[in-house]
Backbone as JSON Lines, residues from 0, in Angstrom:
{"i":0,"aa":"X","n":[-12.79,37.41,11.98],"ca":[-13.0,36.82,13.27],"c":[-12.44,35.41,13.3]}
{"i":1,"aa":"X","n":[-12.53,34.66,14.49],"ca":[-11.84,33.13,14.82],"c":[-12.92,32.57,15.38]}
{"i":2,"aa":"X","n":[-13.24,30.99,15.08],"ca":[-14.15,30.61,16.04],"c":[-13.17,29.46,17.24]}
{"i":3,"aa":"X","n":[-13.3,29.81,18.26],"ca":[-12.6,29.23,19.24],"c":[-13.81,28.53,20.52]}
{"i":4,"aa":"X","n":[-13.68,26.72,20.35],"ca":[-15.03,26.26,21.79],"c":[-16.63,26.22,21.26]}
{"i":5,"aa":"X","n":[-16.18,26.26,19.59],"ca":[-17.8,26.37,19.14],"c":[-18.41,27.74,19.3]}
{"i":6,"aa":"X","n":[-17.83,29.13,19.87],"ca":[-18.03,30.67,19.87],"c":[-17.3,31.37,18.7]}
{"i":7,"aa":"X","n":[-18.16,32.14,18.18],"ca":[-17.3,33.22,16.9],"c":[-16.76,34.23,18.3]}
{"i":8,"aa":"X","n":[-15.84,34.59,18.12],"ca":[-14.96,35.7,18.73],"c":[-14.45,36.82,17.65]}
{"i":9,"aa":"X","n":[-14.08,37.82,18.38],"ca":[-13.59,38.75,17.25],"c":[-13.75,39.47,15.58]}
{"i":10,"aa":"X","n":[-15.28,38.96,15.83],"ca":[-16.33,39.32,14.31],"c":[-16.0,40.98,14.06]}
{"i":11,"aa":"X","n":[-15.36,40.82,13.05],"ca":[-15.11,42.67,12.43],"c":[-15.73,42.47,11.09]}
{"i":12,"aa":"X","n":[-16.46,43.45,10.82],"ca":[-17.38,43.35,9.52],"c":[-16.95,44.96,9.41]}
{"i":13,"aa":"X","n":[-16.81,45.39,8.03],"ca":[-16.45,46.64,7.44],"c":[-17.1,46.93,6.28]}
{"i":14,"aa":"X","n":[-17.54,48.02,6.05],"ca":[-18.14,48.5,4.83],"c":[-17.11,49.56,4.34]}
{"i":15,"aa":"X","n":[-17.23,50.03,3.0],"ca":[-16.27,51.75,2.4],"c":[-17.2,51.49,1.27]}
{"i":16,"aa":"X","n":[-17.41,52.85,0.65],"ca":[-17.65,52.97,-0.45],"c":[-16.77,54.27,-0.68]}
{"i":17,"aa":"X","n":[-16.78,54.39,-1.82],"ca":[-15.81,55.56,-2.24],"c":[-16.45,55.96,-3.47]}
{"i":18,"aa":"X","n":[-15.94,57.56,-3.83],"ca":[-16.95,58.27,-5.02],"c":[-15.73,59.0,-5.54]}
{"i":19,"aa":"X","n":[-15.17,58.99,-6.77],"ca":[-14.61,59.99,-7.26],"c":[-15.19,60.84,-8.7]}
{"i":20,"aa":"X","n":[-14.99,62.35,-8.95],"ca":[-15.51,62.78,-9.93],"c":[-14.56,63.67,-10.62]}
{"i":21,"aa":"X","n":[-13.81,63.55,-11.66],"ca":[-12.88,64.19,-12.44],"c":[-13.82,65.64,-12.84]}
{"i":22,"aa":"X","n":[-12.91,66.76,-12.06],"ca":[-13.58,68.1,-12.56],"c":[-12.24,68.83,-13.32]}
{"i":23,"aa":"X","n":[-12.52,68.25,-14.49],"ca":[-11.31,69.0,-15.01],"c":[-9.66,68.39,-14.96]}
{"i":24,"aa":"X","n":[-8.73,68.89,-15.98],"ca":[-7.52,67.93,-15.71],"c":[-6.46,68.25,-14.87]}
{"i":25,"aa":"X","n":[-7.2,69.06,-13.45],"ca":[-6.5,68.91,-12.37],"c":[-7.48,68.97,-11.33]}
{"i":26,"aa":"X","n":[-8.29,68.85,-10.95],"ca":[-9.02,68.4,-10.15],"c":[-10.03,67.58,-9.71]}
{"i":27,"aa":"X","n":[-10.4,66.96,-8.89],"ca":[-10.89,65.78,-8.26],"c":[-11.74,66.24,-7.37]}
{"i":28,"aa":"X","n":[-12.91,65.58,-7.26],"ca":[-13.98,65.5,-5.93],"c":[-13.93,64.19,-5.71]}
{"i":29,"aa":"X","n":[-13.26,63.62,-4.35],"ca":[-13.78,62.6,-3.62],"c":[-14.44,62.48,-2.6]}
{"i":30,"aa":"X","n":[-15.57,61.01,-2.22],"ca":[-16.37,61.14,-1.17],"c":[-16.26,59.87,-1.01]}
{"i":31,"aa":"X","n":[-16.02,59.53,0.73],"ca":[-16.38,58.28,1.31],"c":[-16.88,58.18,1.82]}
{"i":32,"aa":"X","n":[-17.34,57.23,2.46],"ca":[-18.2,56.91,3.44],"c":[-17.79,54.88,3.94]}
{"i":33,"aa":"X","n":[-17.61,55.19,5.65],"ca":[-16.92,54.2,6.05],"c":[-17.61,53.32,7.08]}
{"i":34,"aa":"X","n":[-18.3,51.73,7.52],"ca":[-18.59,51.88,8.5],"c":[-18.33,50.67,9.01]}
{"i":35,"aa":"X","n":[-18.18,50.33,9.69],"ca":[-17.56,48.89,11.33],"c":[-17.87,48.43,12.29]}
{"i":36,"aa":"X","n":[-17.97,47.36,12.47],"ca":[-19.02,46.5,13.4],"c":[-17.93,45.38,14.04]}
{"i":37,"aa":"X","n":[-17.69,45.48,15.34],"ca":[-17.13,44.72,15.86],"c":[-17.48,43.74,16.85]}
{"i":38,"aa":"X","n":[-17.67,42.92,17.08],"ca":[-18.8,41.93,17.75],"c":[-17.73,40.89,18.39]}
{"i":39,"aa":"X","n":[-18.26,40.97,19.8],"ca":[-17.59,39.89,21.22],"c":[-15.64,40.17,20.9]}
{"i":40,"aa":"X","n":[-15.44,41.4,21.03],"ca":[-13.83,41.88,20.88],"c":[-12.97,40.88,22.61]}
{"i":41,"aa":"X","n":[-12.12,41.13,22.05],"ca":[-11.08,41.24,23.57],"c":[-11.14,42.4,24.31]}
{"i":42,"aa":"X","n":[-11.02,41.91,25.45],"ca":[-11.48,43.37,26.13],"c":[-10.53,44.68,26.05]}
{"i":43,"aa":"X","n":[-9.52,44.88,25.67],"ca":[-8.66,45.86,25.49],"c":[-8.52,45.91,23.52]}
{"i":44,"aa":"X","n":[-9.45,45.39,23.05],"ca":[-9.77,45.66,21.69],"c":[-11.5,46.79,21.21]}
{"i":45,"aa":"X","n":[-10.72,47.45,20.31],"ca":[-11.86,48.84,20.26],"c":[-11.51,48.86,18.74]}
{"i":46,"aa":"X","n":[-12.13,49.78,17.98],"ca":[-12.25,50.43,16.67],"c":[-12.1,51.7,17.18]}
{"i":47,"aa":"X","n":[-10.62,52.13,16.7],"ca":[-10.69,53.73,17.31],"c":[-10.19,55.0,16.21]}
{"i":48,"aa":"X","n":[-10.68,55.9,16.29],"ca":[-11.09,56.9,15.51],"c":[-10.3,58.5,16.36]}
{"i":49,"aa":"X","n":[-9.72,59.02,15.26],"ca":[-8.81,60.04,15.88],"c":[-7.4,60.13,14.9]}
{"i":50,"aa":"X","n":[-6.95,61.11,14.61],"ca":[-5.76,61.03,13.94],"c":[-5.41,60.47,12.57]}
{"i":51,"aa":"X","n":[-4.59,59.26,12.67],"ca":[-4.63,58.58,11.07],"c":[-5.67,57.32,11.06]}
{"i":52,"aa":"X","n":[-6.15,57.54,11.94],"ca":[-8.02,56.38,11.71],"c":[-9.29,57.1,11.14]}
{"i":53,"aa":"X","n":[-8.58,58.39,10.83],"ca":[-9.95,59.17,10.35],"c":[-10.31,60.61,11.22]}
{"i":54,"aa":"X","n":[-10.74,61.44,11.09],"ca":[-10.87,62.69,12.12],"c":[-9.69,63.27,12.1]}
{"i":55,"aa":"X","n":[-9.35,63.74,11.06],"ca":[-7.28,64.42,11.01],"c":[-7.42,65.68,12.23]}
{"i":56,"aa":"X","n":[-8.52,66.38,12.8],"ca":[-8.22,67.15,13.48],"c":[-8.19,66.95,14.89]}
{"i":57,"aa":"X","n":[-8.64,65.33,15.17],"ca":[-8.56,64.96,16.64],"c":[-7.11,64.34,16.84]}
{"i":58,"aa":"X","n":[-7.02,63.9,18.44],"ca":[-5.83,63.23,18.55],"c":[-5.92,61.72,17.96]}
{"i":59,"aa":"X","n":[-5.03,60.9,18.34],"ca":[-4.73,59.81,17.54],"c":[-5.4,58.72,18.8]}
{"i":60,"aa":"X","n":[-6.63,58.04,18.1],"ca":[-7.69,57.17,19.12],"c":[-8.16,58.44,20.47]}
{"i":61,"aa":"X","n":[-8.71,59.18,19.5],"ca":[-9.49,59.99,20.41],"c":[-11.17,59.73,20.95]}
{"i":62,"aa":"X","n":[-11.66,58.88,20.0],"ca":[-12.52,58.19,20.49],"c":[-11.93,56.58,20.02]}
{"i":63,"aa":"X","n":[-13.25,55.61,20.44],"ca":[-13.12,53.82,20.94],"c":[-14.37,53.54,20.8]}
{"i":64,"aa":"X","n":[-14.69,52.45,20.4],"ca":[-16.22,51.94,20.03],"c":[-16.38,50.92,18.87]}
{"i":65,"aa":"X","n":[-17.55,50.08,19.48],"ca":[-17.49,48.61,18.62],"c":[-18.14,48.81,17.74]}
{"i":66,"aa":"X","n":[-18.1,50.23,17.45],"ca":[-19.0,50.37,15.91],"c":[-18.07,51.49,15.55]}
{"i":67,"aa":"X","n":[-18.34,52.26,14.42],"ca":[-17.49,53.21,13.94],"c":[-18.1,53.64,12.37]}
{"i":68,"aa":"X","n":[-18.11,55.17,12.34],"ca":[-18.43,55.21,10.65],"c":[-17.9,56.81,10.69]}
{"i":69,"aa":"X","n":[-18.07,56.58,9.58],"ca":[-16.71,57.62,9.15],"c":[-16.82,58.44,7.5]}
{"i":70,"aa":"X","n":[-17.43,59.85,7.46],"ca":[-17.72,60.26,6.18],"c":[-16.25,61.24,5.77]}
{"i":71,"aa":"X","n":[-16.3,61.04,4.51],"ca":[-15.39,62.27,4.25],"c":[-15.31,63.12,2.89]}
{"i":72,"aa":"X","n":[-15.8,63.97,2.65],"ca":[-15.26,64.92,1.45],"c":[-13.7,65.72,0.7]}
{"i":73,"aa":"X","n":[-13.55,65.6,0.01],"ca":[-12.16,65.84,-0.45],"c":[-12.17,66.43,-1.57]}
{"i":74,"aa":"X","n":[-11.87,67.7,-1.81],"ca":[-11.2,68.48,-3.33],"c":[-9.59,68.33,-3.34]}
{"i":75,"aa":"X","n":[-9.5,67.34,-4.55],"ca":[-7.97,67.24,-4.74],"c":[-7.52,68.34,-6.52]}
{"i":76,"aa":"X","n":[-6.44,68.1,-5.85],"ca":[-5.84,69.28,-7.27],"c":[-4.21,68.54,-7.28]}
{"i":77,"aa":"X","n":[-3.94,68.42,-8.32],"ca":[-2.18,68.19,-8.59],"c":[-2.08,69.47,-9.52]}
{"i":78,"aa":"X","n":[-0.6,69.64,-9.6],"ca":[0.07,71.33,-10.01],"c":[0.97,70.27,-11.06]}
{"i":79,"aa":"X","n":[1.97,70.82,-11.33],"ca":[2.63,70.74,-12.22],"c":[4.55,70.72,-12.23]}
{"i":80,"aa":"X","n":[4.52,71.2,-10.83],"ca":[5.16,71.24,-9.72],"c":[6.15,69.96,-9.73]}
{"i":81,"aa":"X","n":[7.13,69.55,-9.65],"ca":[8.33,68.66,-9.67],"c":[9.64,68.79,-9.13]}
{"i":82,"aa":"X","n":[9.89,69.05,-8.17],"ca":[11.04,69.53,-7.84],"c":[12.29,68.1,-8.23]}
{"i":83,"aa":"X","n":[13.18,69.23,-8.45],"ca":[14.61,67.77,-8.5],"c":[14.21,66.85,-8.89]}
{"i":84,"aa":"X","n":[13.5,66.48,-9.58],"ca":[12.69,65.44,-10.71],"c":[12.09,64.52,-9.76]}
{"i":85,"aa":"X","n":[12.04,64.39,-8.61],"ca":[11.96,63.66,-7.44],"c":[10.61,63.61,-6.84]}
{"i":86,"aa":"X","n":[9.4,64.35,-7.36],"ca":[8.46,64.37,-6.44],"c":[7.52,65.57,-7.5]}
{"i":87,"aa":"X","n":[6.2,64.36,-7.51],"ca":[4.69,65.61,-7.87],"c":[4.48,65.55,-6.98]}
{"i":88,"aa":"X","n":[3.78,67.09,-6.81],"ca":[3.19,68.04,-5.87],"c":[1.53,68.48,-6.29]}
{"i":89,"aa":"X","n":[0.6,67.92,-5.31],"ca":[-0.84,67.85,-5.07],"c":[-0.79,68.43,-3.48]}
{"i":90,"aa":"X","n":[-2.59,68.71,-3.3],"ca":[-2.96,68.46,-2.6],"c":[-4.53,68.83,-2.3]}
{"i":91,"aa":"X","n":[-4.78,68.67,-1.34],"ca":[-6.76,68.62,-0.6],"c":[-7.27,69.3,0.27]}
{"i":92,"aa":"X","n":[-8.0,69.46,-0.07],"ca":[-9.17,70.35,1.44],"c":[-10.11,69.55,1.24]}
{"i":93,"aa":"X","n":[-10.23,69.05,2.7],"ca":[-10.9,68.63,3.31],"c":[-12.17,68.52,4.19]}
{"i":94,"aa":"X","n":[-13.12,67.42,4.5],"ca":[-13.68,67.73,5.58],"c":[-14.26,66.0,6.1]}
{"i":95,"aa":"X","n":[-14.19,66.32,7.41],"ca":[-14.68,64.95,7.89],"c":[-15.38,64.8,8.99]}
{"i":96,"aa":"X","n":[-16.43,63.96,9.03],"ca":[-17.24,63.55,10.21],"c":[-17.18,61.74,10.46]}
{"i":97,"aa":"X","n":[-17.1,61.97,11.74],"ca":[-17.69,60.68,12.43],"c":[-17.51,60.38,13.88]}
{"i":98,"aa":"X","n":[-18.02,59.47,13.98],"ca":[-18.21,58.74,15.41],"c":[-17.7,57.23,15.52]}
{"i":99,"aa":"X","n":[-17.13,56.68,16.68],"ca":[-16.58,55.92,17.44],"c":[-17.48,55.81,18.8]}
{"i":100,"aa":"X","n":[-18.68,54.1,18.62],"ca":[-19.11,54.5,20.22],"c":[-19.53,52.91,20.06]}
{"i":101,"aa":"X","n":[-19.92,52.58,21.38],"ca":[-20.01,50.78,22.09],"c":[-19.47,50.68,22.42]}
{"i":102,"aa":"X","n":[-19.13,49.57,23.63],"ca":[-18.66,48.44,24.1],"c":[-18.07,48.86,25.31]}
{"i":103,"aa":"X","n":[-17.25,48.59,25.75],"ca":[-16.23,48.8,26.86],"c":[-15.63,49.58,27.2]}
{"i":104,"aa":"X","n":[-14.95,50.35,26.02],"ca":[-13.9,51.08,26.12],"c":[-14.25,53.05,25.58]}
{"i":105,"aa":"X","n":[-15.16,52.81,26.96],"ca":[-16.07,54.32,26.95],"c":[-14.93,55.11,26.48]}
{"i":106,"aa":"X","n":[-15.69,56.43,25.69],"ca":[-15.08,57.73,25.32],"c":[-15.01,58.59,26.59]}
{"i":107,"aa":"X","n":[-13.84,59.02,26.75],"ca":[-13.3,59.77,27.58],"c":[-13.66,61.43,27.57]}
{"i":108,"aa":"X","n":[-13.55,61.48,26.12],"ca":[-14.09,63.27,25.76],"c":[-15.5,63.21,25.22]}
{"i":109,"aa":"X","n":[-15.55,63.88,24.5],"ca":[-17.05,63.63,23.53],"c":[-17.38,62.78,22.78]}
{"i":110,"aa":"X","n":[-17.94,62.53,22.89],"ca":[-19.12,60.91,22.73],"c":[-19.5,60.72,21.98]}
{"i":111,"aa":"X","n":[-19.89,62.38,20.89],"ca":[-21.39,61.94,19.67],"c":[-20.21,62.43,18.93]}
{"i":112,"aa":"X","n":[-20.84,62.77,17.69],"ca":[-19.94,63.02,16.13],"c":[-19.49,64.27,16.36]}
{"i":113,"aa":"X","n":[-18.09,64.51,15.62],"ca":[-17.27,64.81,15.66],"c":[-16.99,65.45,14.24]}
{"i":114,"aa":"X","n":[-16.51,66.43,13.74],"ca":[-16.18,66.92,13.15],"c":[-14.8,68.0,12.44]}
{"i":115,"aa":"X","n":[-14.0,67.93,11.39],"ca":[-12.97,68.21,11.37],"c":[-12.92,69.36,9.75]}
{"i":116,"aa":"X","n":[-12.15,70.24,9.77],"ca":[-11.73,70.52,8.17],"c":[-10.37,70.98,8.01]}
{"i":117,"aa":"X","n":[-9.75,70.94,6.87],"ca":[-8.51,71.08,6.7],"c":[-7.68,71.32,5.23]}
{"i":118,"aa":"X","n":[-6.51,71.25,5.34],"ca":[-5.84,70.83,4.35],"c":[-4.36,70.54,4.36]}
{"i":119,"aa":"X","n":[-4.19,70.15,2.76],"ca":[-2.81,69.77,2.69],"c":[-2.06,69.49,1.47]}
{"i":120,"aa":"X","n":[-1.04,68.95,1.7],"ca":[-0.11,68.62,0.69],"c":[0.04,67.47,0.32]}
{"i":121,"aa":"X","n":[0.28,66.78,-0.67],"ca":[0.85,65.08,-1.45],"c":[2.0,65.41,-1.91]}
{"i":122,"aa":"X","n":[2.85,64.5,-1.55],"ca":[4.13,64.93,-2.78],"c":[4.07,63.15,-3.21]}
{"i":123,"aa":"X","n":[4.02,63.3,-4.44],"ca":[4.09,61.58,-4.82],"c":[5.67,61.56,-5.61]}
{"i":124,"aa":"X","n":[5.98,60.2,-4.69],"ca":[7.19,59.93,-5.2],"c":[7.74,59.31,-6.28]}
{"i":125,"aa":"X","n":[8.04,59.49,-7.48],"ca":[8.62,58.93,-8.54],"c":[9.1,57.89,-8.54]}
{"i":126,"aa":"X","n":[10.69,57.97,-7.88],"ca":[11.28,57.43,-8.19],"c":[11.77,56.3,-7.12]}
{"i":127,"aa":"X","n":[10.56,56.06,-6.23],"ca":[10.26,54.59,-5.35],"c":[9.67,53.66,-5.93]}
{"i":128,"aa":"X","n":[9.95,52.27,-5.87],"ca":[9.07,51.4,-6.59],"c":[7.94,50.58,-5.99]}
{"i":129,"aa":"X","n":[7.41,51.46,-4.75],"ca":[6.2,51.12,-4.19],"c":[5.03,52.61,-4.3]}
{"i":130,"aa":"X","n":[5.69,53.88,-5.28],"ca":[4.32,54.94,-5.4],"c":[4.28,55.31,-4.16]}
{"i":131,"aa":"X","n":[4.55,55.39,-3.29],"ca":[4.62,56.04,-2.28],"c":[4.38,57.49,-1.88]}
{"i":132,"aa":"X","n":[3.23,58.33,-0.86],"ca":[2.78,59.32,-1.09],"c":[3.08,59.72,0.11]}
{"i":133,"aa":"X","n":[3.53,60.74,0.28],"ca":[3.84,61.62,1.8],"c":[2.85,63.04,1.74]}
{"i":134,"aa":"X","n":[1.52,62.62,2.75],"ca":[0.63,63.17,3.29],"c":[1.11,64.44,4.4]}
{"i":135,"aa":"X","n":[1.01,65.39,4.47],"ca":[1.07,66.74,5.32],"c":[0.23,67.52,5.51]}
{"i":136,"aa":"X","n":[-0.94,67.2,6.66],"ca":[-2.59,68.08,6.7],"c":[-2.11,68.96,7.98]}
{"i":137,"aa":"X","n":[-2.86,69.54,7.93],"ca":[-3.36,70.52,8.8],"c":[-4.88,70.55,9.1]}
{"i":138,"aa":"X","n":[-5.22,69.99,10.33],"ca":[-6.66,69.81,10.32],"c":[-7.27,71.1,11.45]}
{"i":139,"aa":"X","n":[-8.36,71.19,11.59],"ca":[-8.85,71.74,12.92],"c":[-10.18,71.12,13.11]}
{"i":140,"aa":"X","n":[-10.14,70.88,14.02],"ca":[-11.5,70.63,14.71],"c":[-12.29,71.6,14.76]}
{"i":141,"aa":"X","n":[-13.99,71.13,14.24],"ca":[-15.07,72.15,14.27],"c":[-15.85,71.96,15.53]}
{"i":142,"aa":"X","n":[-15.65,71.42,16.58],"ca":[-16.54,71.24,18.15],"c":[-15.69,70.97,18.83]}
{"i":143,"aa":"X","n":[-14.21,71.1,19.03],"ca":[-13.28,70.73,20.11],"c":[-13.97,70.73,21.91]}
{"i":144,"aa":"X","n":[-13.45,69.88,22.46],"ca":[-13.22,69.96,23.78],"c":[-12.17,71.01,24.12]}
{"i":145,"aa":"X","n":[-12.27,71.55,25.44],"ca":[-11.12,72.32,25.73],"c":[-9.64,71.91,25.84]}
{"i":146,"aa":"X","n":[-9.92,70.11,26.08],"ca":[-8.47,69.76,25.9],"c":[-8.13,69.39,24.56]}
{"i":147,"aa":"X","n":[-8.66,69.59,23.59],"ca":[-8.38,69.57,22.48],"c":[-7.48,70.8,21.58]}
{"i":148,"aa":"X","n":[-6.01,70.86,20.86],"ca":[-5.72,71.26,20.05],"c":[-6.01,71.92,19.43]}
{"i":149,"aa":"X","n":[-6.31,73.05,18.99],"ca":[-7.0,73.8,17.63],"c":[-6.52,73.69,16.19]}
{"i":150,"aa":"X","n":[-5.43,73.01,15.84],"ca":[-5.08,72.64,14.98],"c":[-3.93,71.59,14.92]}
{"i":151,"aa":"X","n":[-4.13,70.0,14.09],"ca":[-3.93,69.8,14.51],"c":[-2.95,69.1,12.98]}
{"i":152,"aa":"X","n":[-1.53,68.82,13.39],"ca":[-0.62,68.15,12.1],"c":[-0.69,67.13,12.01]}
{"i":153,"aa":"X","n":[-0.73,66.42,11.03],"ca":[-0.46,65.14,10.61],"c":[0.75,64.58,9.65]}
{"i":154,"aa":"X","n":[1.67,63.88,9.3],"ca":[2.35,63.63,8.79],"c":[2.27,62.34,8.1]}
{"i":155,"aa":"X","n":[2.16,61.73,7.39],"ca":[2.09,60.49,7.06],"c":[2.36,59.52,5.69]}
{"i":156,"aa":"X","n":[2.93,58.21,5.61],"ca":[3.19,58.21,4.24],"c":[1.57,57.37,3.51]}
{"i":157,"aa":"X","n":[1.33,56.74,2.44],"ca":[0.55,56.21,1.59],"c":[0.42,55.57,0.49]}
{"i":158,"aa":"X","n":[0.11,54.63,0.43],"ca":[0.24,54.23,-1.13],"c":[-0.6,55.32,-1.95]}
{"i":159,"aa":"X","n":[-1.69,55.98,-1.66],"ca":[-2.43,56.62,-2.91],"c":[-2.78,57.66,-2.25]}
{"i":160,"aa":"X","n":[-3.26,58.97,-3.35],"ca":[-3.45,60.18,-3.1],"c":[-4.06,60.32,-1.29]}
């Protein structure tokens, strides 16, 4: 946040915790849990949730809200897999819940928590010198609206799994 006139403005406070558990020497259980507090925003400022903010099976800022939390479960697996020496091959199934709600910038579709499951692919790149991970899910939504997608792609790059 900034204090501007003797007023704090723009207070964002964030929590994550994260859990990982080595099951074996290719697989992974991860668990997060995410949450956000945004206090006296600009008025066209929100915490929004949808797409690559979390919820892979909604659209992208499908919900808005000066609060936000965000759980997620993950079974990861890497293979052995290398193509053209260029790229390990992983990936996750998924599942995720949360909500996006406060302030101004009312939800347009559904309001309360939200829910998603899925999966996908990692290909981690070798031979970049930033580790670089190219994400490919396939999510679906478990309570869609009717204008909602039934499945929904994501593409994206990452520093980590």
């Amino acid at each position: 946040g900034h204090v501007e006139g003797g007023r704090a403005h723009r207070q964002r406070l964030g929590v994550q915790t994260r859990y990982y558990l080595p099951q074996g020497s290719r697989w992974l259980f991860y668990a997060a849990a995410t949450g956000d507090l945004l206090r006296n925003p600009n008025p066209a400022e929100a915490l929004p949730l949808g797409g690559d903010n979390g919820l892979r099976g909604y659209p992208l800022r499908y919900q808005n809200g000066t609060r936000r939390a965000l759980f997620t479960l993950e079974e990861r697996f890497h293979t052995d897999l290398f193509p053209l020496r260029l790229y390990r091959v992983g990936g996750a199934v998924f599942l995720d819940v949360g909500r996006a709600w406060g302030g101004d910038a009312a939800n347009s579709g559904n309001a309360g928590w939200l829910r998603n499951a899925g999966f996908g692919l990692r290909f981690f790149s070798v031979r970049t010198a930033f580790s670089n991970v190219l994400h490919i899910d396939l999510a679906f939504p478990l309570d869609p609206d009717a204008g909602i997608k039934r499945v929904q792609l994501l593409v994206k790059t990452k520093a980590s799994f």
